[in-house]
C-alpha positions as CSV (number, residue, x, y, z in Angstrom):
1,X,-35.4,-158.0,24.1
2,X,-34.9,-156.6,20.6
3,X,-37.6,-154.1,21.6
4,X,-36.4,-152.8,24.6
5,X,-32.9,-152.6,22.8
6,X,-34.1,-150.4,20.0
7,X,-36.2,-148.1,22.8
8,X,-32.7,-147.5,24.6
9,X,-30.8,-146.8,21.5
10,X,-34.1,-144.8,20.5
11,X,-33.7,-142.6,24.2
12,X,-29.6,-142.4,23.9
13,X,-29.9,-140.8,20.4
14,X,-32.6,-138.4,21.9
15,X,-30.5,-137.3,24.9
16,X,-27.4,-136.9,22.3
17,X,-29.5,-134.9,20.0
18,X,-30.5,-132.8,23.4
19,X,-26.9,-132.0,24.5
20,X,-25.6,-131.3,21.2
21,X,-29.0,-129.0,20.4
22,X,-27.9,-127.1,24.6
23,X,-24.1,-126.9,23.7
24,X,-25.0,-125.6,20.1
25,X,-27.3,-122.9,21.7
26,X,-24.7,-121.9,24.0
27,X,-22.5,-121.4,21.7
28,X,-24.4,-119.4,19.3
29,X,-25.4,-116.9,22.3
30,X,-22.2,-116.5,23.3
31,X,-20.7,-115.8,19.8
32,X,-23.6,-113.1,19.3
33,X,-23.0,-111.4,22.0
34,X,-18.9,-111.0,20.9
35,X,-19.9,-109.9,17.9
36,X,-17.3,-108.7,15.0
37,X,-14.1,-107.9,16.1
38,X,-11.8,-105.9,13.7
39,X,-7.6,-105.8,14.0
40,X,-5.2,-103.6,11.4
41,X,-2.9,-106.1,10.2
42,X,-0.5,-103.5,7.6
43,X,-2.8,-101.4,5.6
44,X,-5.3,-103.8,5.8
45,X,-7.5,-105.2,8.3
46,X,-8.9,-108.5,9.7
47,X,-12.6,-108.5,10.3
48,X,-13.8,-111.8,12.7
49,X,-17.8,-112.2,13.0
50,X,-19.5,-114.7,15.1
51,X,-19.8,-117.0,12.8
52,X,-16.2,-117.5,13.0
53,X,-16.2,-117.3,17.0
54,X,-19.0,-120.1,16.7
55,X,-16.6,-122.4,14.8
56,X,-13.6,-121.6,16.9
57,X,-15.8,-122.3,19.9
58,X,-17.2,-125.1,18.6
59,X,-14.1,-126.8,18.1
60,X,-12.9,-125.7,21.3
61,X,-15.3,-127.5,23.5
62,X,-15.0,-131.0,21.4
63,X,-11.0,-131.0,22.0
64,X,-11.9,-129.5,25.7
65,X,-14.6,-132.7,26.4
66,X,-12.4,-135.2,25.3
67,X,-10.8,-134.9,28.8
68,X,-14.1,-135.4,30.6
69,X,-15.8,-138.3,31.7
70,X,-19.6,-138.7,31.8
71,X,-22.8,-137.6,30.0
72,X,-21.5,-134.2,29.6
73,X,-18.4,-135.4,27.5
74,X,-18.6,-134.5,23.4
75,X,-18.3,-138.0,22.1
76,X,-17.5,-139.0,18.6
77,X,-20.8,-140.3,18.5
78,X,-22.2,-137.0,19.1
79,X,-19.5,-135.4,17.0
80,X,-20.7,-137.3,13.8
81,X,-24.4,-136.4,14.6
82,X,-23.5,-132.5,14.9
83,X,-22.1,-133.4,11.0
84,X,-25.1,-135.1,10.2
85,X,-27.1,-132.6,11.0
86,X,-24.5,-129.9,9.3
87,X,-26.0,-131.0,6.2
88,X,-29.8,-130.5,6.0
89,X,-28.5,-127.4,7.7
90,X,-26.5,-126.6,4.5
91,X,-29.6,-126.7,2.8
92,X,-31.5,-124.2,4.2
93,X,-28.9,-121.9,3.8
94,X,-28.5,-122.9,0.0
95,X,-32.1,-121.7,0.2
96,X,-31.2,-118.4,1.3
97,X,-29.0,-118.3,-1.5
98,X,-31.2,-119.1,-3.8
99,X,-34.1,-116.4,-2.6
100,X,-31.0,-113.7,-2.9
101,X,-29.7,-114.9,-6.5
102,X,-33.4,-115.1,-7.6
103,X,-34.2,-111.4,-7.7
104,X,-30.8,-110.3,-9.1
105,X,-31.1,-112.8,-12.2
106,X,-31.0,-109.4,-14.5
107,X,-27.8,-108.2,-13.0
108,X,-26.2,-111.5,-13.0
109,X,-26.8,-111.5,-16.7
110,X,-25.0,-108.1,-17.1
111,X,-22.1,-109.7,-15.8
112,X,-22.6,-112.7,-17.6
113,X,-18.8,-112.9,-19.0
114,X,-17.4,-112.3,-15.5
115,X,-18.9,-115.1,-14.1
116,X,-18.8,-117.6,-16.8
117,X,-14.8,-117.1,-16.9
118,X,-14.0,-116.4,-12.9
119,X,-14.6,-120.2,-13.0
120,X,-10.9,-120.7,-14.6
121,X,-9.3,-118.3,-11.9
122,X,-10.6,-120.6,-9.4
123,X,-9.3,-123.8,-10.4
124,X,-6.3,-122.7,-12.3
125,X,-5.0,-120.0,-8.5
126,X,-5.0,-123.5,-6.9
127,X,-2.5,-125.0,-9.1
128,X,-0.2,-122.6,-10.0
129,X,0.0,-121.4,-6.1
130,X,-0.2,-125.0,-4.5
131,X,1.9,-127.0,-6.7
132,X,5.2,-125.6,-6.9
133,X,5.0,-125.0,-3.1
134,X,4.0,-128.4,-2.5
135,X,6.9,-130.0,-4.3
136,X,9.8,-127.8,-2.9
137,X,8.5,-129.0,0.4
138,X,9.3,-132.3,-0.2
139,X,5.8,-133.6,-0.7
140,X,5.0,-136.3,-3.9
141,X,1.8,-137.2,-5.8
142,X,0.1,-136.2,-2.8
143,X,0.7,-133.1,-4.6
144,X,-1.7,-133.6,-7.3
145,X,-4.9,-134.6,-4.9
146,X,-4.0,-131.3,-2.4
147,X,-3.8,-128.7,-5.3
148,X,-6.1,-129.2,-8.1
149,X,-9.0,-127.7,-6.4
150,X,-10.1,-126.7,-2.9
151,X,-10.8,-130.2,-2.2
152,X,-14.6,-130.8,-0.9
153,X,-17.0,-133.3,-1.6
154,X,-16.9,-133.8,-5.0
155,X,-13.2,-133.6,-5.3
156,X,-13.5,-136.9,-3.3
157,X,-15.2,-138.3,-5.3
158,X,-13.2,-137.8,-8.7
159,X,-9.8,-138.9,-6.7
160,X,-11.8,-141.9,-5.1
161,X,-13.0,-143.0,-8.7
162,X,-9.4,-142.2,-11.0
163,X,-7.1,-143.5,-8.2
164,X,-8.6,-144.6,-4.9
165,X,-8.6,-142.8,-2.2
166,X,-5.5,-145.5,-0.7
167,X,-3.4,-143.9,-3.4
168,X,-1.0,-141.0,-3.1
169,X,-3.4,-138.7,-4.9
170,X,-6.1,-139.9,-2.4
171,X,-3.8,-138.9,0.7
172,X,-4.0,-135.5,-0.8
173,X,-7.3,-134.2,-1.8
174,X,-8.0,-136.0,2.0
175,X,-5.5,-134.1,3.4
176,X,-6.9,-130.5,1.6
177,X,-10.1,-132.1,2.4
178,X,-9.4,-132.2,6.1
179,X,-7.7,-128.9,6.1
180,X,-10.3,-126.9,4.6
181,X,-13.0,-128.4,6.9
182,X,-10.6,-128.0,10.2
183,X,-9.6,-124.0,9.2
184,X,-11.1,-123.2,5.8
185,X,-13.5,-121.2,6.9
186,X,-11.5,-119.2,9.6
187,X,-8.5,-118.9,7.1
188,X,-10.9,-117.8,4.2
189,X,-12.6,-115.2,6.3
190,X,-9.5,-113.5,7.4
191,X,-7.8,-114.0,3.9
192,X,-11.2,-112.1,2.2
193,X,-11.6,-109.2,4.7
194,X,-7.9,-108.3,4.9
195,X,-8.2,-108.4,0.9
196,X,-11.0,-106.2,0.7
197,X,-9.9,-103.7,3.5
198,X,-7.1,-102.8,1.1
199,X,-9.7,-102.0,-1.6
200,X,-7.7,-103.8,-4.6
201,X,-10.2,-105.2,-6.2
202,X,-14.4,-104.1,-6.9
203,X,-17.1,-106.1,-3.8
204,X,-18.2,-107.7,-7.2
205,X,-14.5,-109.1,-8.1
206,X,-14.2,-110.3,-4.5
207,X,-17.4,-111.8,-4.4
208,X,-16.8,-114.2,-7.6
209,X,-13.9,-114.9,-6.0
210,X,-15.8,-115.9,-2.9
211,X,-17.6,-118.7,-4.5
212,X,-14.9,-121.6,-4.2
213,X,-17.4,-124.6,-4.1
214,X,-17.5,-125.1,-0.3
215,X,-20.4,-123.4,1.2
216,X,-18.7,-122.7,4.9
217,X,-15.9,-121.4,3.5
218,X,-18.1,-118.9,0.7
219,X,-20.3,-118.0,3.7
220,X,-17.2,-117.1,5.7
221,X,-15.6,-115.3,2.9
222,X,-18.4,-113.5,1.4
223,X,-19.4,-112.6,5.3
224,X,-16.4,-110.6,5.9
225,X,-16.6,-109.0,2.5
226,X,-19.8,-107.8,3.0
227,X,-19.2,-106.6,6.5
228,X,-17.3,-103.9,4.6
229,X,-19.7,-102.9,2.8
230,X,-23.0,-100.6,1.9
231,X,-25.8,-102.5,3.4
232,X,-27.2,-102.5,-0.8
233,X,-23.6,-103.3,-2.1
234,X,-23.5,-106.2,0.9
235,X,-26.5,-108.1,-0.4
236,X,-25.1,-107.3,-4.1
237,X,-22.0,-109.1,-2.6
238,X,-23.8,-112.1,-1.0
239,X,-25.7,-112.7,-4.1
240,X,-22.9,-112.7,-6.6
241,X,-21.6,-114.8,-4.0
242,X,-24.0,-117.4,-4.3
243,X,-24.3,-117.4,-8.2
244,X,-20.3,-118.4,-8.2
245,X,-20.6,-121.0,-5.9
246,X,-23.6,-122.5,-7.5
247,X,-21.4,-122.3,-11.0
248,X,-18.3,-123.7,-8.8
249,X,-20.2,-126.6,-7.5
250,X,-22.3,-127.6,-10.4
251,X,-20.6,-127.1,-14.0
252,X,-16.9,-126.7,-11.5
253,X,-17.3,-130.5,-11.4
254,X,-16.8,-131.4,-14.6
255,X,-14.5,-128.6,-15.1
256,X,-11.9,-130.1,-11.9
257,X,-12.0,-133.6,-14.2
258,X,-11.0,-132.1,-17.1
259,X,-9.4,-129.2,-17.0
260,X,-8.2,-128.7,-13.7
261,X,-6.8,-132.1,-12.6
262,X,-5.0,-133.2,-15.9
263,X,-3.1,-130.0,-15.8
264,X,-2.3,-130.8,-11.7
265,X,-1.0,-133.9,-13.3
266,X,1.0,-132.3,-16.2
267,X,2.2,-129.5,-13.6
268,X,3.7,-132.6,-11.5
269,X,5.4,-134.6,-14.8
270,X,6.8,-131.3,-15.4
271,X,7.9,-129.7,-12.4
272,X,8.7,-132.8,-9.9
273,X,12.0,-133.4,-12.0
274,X,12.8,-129.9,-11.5
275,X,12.4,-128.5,-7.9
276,X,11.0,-131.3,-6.5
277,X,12.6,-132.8,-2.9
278,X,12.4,-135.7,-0.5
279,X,11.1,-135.1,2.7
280,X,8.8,-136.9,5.7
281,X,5.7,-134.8,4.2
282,X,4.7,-137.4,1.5
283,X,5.3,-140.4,4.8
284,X,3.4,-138.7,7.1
285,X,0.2,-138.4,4.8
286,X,0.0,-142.4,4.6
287,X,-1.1,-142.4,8.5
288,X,-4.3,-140.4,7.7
289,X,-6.6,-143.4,6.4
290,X,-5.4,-145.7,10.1
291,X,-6.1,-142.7,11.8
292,X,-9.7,-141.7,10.8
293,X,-12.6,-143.4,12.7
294,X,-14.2,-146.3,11.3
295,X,-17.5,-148.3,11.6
296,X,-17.0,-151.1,13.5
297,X,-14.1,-149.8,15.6
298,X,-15.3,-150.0,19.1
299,X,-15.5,-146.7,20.6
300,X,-15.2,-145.3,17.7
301,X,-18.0,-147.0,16.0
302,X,-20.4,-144.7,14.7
303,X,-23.0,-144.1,12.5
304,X,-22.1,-141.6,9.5
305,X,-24.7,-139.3,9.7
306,X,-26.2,-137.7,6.9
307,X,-27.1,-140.3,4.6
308,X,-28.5,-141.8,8.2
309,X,-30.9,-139.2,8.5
310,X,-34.5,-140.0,8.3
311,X,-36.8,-137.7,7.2
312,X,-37.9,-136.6,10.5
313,X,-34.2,-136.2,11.3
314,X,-33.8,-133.6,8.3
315,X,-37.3,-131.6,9.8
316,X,-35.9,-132.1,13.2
317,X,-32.3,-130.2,11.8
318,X,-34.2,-127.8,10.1
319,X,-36.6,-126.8,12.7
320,X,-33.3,-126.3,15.0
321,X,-31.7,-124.5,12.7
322,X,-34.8,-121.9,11.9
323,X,-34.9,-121.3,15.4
324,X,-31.0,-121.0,16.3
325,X,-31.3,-118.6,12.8
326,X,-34.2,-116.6,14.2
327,X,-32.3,-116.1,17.5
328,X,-29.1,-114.8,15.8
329,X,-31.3,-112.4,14.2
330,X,-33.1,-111.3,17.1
331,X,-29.8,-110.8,19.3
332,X,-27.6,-109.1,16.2
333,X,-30.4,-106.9,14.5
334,X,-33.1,-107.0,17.4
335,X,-35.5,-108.6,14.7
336,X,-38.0,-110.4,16.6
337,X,-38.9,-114.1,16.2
338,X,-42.6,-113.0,15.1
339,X,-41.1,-110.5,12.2
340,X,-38.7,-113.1,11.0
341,X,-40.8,-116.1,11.5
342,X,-42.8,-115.5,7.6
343,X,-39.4,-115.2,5.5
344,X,-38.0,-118.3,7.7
345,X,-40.6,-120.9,7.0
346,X,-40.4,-119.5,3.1
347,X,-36.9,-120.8,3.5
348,X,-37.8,-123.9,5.1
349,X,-40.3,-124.4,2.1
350,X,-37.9,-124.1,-0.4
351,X,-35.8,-126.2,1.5
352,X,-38.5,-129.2,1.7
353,X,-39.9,-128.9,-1.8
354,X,-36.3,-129.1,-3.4
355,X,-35.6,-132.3,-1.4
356,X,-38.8,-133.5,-2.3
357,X,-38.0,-132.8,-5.9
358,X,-34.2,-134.4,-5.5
359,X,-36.0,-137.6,-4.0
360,X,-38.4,-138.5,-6.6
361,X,-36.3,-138.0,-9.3
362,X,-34.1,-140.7,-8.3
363,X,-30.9,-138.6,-6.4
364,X,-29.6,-138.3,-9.8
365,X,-28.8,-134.2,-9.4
366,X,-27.4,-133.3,-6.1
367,X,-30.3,-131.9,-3.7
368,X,-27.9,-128.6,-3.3
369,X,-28.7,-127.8,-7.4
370,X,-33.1,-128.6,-6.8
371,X,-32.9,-126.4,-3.5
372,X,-31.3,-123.0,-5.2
373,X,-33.5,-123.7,-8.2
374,X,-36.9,-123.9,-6.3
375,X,-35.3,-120.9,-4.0
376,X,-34.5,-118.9,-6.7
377,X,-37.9,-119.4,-9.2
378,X,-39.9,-118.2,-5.7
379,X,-37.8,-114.8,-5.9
380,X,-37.6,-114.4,-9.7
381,X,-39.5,-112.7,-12.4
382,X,-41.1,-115.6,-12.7
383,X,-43.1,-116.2,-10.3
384,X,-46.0,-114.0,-9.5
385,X,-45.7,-113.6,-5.6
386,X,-41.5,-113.0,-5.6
387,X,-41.9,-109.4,-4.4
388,X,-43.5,-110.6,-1.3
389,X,-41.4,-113.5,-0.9
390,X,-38.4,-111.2,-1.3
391,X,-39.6,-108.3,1.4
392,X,-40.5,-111.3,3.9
393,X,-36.9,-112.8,3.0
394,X,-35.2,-109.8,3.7
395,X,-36.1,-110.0,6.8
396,X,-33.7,-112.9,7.5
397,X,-30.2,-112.1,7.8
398,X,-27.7,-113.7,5.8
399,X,-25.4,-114.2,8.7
400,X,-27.7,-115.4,10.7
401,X,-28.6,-118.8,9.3
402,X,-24.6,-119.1,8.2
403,X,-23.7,-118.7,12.0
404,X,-25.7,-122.0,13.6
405,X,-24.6,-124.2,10.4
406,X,-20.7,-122.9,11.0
407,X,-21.7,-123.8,14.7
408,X,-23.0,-127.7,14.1
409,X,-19.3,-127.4,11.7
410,X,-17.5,-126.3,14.5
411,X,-18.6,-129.4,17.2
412,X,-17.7,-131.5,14.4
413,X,-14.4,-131.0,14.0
414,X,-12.6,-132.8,17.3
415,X,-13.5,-136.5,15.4
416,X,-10.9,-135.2,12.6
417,X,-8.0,-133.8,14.5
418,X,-6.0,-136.9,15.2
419,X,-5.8,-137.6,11.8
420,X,-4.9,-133.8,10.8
421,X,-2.2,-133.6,13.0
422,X,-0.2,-137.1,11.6
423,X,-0.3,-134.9,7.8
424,X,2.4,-132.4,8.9
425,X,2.9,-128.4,8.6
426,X,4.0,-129.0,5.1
427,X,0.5,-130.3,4.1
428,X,-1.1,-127.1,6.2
429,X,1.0,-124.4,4.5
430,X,0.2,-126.2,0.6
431,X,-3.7,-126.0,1.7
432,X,-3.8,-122.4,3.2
433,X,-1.9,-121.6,-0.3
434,X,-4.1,-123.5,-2.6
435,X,-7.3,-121.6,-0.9
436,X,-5.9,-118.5,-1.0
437,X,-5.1,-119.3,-4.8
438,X,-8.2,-120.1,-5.3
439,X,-9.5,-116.8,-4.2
440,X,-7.1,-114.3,-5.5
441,X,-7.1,-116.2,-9.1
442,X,-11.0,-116.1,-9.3
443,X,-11.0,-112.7,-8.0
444,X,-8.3,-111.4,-10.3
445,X,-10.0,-112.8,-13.3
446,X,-13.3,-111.4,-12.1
447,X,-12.0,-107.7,-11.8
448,X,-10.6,-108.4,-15.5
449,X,-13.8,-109.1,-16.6
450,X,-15.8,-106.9,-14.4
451,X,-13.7,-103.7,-15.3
């Protein structure tokens, strides 16, 4: 009995994996063949490229399904698997990152001072935006948890550990949290191309500024910004890119728990006295936690993916990935499979060996920091084949392995909007504002430097 159980459980994961694998290919056709699509908005314009189409769509079809019955319907089940398998896919585009940053070590240490201090525009824009917004607006300590930083993963996990994620402080990094997977990487994209069109600030500036510790929402911003530019000054942009988000995610953690989040709190003690108000925001926000989906909830129950994910699982995302990657190429830039195929499996190489590497050694680093490291030696001085390794990469757009992980991002997102739309407009506007702080402070402080 137990046996045939297990086979049937075994066949409805494969013809899950099948339909989210079809939709997800659909989707990625469909938002190749739209391509960018630019709009003046003032002096500035709006540049949208499929990997923002992918994400809309994406989205689109889970809310669509959930008014459909039978095998064809976008579960939650099949929701959480499209995030599961969003992050081995994040991986092999951290590998692409890597291979870029590795040959432009020397140039990143010529800007060695911009980098190192575009790290305080990031975490400080947040605050100083966010904050005083978020209190005039009614909305409490939820205040601190929404504004000091952009809220991803790790953000989580410094709220979750200093207050619980039940507390006030918890409601809000969730709430940024939930915002900034929902629309971060549409409202980024727009936010960097309209910056950029207006020609403010150096491609360099913008693309420190880019690197705000979420990989979606750097991909989306450092996309658009390099969409305006030379094709050389693009892959200058993407690598810069890359460097600050590696800096934001790595040595930005310790600097959100002790910089960044006891001056959120001292900004609170200060200010709430001052302008801050009583509204619905800060009861709204409590909903969130009934409203997620929980193991052991009936229909709901599901199995959170990622750390689900067998080995095979991770090969099996990103095999799917390579190929959706190779396809965006091939329908974008009409490089074939066969001439992108070497620089791909370097890619997937990188990918495997830093896993490998963030496995034995106990999970103690994140697999995101082994992955750029073994990416970036294979494209560095240092190693002795990095000039092939580079011309292979090269053939491998940037774009197109961002577009099939915003994709998988984009059919996860259904599972999350009951609970985003109990937080409230208020929550929304503080967000938007405290990415957009993000940016501009990083990139301000990086144009400083730069200049």
């Amino acid at each position: 009995m137990e046996s045939t159980l297990a086979a049937q459980q075994r066949g409805s994961g494969g013809l899950r994996s099948a339909k989210l694998f079809l939709y997800a290919a659909i989707i990625l056709v469909i938002a190749e063949f739209i391509g960018s699509f630019t709009f003046k908005v003032g002096p500035g314009k709006v540049v949208l490229l499929p990997m923002i189409w992918a994400l809309l769509l994406g989205a689109a079809l889970g809310l669509a399904s959930e008014r459909w019955s039978g095998a064809a319907r976008l579960d939650v089940k099949t929701q959480f698997l499209a995030a599961a398998i969003l992050q081995p896919a994040l991986l092999l585009f951290v590998a692409k990152l890597g291979l870029l940053v590795g040959g432009a070590l020397p140039k990143l240490a010529a800007a060695g001072w911009a980098l190192a201090f575009q790290e305080l525009g990031h975490f400080v824009g947040t605050i100083l935006l966010g904050l005083p917004l978020a209190l005039l607006l009614g909305i409490k300590r939820e205040a601190i948890g929404a504004t000091f930083s952009v809220g991803r993963e790790p953000s989580l996990a410094i709220i979750g550990e200093k207050y619980g994620m039940d507390s006030p402080e918890g409601r809000g990094v969730l709430a940024e949290y939930l915002t900034g997977t929902v629309f971060g990487a549409v409202f980024i994209a727009i936010l960097a191309g309209f910056v950029a069109s207006l020609n403010i600030f150096h491609p360099l500036a913008l693309a420190m500024g880019s690197g705000v510790g979420s990989g979606s929402m750097m991909a989306a911003a450092s996309g658009a910004i390099a969409a305006q530019q030379t094709p050389e000054m693009a892959k200058t942009v993407l690598t810069f890119a890359a460097a600050s988000n590696l800096i934001t995610t790595t040595i930005g953690t310790y600097f959100t728990l002790f910089i960044s989040l006891p001056m959120a709190v001292w900004g609170y003690r200060l200010l709430e006295p001052l302008i801050g108000r009583t509204s619905r925001a800060s009861d709204a926000s409590e909903a969130i936690e009934k409203s997620r989906p929980k193991p052991g909830g009936g229909e709901t129950e599901v199995e959170t993916a990622a750390p689900q994910l067998g080995y095979r699982g991770k090969l099996l995302a990103w095999g799917v990935t390579a190929v959706f990657a190779l396809g965006c190429d091939w329908i974008t830039h009409g490089t074939t499979p066969l001439m992108g195929l070497p620089g791909m499996l370097i890619m997937v190489l990188a990918t495997m060996v830093g896993d490998a590497i963030y496995t034995v050694t106990g999970r103690k680093i994140p697999a995101v920091c082994w992955v750029s490291i073994v990416a970036m030696f294979m494209t560095s001085p240092l190693c002795p084949w990095a000039s092939q390794i580079s011309t292979y990469s090269a053939q491998n757009d940037f774009l197109g392995i961002t577009t099939p992980m915003l994709t998988f991002a984009g059919l996860s997102i259904a599972k999350d909007i009951p609970a985003f739309r109990r937080l409230g407009w208020r929550i929304v506007l503080v967000s938007f504002v405290a990415n957009a702080g993000t940016f501009l402070g990083a990139t301000l402080v990086a144009q400083i430097f730069h200049v």
